[in-house]
N, C-alpha and C positions, 0 to 999 in steps of 0.2 A: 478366320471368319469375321466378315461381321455384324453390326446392328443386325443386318435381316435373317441372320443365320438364329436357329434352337439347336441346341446343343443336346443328346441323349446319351447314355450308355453304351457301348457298342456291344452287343453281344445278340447271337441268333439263337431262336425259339418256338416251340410250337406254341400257337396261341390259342388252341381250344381251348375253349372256359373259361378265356383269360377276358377283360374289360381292357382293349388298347383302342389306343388311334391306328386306323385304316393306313397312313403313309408309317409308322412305324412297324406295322407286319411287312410295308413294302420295301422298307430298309431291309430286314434280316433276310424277307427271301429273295432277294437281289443276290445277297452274298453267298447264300445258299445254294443258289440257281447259280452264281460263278464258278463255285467249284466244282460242280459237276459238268457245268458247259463254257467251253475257252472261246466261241463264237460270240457271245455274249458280251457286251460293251454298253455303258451307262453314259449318259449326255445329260451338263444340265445348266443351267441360267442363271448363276450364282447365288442358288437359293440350296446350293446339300446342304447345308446341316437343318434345312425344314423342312425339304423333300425327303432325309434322310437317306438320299443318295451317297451320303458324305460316306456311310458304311462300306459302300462298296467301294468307292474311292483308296480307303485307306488299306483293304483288301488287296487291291486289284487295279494300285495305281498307272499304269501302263493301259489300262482299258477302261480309265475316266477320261471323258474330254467336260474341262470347265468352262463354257463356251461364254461367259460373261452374259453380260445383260443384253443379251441378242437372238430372241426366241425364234426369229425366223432363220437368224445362221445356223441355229440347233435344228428345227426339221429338216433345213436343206444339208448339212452335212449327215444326220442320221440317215437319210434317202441315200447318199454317196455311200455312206459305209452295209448298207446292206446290200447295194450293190458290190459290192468285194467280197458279200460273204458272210458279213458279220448281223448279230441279233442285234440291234440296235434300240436300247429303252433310254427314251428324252422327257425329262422331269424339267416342272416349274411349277411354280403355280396354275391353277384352272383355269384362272383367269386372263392368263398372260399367256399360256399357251393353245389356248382355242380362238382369242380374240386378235393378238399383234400377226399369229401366227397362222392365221386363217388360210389365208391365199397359198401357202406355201405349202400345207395340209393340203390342201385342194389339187393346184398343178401341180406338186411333187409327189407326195405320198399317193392320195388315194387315183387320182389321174392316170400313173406307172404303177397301180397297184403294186406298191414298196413294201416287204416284211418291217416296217418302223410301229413300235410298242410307244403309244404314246401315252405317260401317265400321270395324271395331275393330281395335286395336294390341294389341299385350303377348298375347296368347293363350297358352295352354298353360305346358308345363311351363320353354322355354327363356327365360321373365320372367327366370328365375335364383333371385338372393338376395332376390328382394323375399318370395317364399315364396308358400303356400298361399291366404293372403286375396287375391293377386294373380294366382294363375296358373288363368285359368278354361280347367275340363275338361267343361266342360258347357252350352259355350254355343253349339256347332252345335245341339246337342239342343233346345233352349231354344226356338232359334230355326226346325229344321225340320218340329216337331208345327205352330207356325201355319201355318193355310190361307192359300195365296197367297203365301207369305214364297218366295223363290227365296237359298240358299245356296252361297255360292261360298267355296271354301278356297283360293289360289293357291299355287303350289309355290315359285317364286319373280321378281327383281325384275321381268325381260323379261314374264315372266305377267303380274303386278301392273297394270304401265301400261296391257297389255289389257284387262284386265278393268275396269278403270276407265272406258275409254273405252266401253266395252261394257255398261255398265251407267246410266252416264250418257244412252243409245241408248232404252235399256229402259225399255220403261210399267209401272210397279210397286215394290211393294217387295223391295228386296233387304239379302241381310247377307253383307259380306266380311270376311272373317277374315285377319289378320294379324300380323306377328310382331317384337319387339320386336330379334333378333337376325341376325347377318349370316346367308344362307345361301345354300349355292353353286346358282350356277347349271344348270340341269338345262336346260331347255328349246331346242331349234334353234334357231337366227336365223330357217327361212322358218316357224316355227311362226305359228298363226289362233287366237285364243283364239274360242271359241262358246260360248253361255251353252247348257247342259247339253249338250255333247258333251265325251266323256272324249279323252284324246291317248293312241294306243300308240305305244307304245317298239316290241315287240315283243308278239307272242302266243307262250307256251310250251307245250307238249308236254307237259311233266310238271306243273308250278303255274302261278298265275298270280297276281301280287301287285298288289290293286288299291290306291290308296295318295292322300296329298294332305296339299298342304302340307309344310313340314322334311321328311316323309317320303318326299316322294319320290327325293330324294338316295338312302336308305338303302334303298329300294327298288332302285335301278342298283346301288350295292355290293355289295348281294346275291347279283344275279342274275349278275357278275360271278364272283364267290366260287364259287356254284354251278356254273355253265359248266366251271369246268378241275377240278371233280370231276365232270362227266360230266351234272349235274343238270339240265333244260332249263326254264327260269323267267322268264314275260313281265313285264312289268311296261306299266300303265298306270297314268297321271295323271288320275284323278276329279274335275278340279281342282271341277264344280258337281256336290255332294250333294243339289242338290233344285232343278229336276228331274233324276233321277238317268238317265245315257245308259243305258237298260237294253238296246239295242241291244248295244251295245259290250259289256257285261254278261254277255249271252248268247255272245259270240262267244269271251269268254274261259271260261265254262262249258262251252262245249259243246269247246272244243281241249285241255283237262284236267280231270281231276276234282278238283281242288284249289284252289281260291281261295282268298290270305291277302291281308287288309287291313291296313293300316297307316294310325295314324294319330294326331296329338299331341293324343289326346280319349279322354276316357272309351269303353271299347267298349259301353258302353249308350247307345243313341241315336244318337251320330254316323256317319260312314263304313261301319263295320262293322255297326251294325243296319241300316242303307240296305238294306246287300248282301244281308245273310241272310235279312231281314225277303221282298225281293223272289225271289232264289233260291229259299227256301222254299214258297213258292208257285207259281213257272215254272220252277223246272228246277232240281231238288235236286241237290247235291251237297257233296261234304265243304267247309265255309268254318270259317278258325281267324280267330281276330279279335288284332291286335295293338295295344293302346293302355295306358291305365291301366286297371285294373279296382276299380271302387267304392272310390276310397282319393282322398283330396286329397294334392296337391302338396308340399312340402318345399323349405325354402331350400337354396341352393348354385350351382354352376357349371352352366350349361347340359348342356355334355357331361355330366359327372358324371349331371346328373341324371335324364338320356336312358339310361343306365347303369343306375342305378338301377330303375326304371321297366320297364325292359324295351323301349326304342324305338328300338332300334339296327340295324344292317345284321346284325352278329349273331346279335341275337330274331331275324330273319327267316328266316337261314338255319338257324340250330336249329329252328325252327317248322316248316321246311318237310321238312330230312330227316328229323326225325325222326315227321313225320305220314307221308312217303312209307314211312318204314321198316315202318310198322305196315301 
């Protein structure tokens, strides 16, 4: 391995209640999902040991392909080999694999509606110090204008292994988002991951904070915060943005008139146009959108740069009193 390569322990686990990084649940249930399915074959951009693909690798070398630094030869060989048959998951970075790999995503996969599991590491803002050329804010967007593309953002690691086994299930293409840093655990132990159903926390009274991914930690802090000022604030995990639960959707519209979204993505196109985009059409009401707005990323410390940004438990609660205020 090397320079771009992180090195972890190799070993499989359930991760409820655990505090991991999102590609680290996708390490062990890769390996996990090998041995019970021989269909299954891993692709990746000479990035396994940060995608953590390297797990499966070492597993299950005969059904690794290391396809070097060439993102677009990875969709267009993963599209061949589900044609023969095989589950086909192709890892890189987020950034590398929605942006070099665009076109090939497009006429190949979603085009031939292909079974190809497309799954990205490093997302968003909390890459860190790697900076702007590495922290993609734009690659739900990217990837949920394609017809037939299914989007899924996990919140964290206990999700993660679901959605994995859950999409390895799934006839089609899909693209999971994930995250290069630890992040705490949110989700129950008897929690069901379903491919486009949202999870409630709770439904609120006064707002309603629809959220996915790192955010939804920041989401429960919030609503927390709010509660012992009197403020009543649900929160739901969106973990799949397309198909979008608009059941759930409605049910959080219609118990407040305030829905605020959260989310480590540009508010053009991700999470936040989902909502409004659909809102706006069945059942108006006030929605404030919490993400980056039209600006690229900046090197530094995760937190910090969550700070920065505007993507905190904080934004959320200044977003919501002071919309309530008006």
């Amino acid at each position: 391995m090397g320079s771009r390569e992180e090195q972890s322990a190799d070993k499989t686990q359930s991760f409820a209640g655990q505090a991991v990084a999102t590609r680290d649940a996708y390490g062990a249930a890769l390996v996990e999902l090998g041995k019970r399915n021989e269909k299954v074959v891993v692709l990746d951009a000479d990035l396994s040991g940060s995608t953590k693909t390297a797990k499966f690798a070492k597993a299950f070398p005969e059904r690794f392909f290391n396809m070097g630094i060439s993102e677009q030869d990875m969709v267009g060989t993963a599209g061949g080999l589900s044609l023969a048959g095989k589950i086909p998951f192709a890892s890189t970075f987020a950034i590398f694999e929605t942006g070099r790999a665009w076109e090939q995503i497009r006429q190949t996969v979603c085009y031939s509606h292909l079974n190809v599991k497309l799954v990205a590491t490093h997302s968003g803002l909390t890459v860190g110090e790697d900076g702007a050329s590495h922290q993609a804010l734009e690659d739900v967007a990217l990837m949920r204008v394609l017809p037939g593309m299914t989007v899924i953002v996990p919140s964290d690691g206990f999700e993660t292994q679901q959605v994995i086994d859950a999409v390895a299930e799934y006839e089609g293409p899909v693209y999971v988002r994930l995250g290069r840093a630890k992040v705490p655990a949110v989700m129950p132990p008897d929690y069901k991951f379903q491919i486009g159903r949202a999870h409630i926390f709770n439904l609120g009274k006064d707002a309603n904070i629809i959220a996915d991914g790192i955010m939804v930690s920041a989401a429960l802090q919030a609503r927390e915060t709010l509660l012992k000022e009197g403020i009543d604030a649900g929160v739901i995990n969106m973990c799949t943005i397309k198909p979008l639960d608009t059941e759930t959707l409605l049910k959080a519209a219609n118990a407040s008139g305030l829905i605020v979204t959260a989310e480590e993505h540009s508010v053009i196109g991700g999470l936040g146009g989902a909502v409004a985009e659909y809102l706006s059409e069945n059942h108006p009401v006030v929605v404030k959108r919490i993400g980056t707005r039209d600006t690229f990323g900046g090197s530094g410390k995760p937190d910090e740069l969550l700070k920065i940004y505007g993507l905190t438990a904080d934004d959320i609660v200044k977003t919501i009193k002071s919309t309530l205020s008006r």
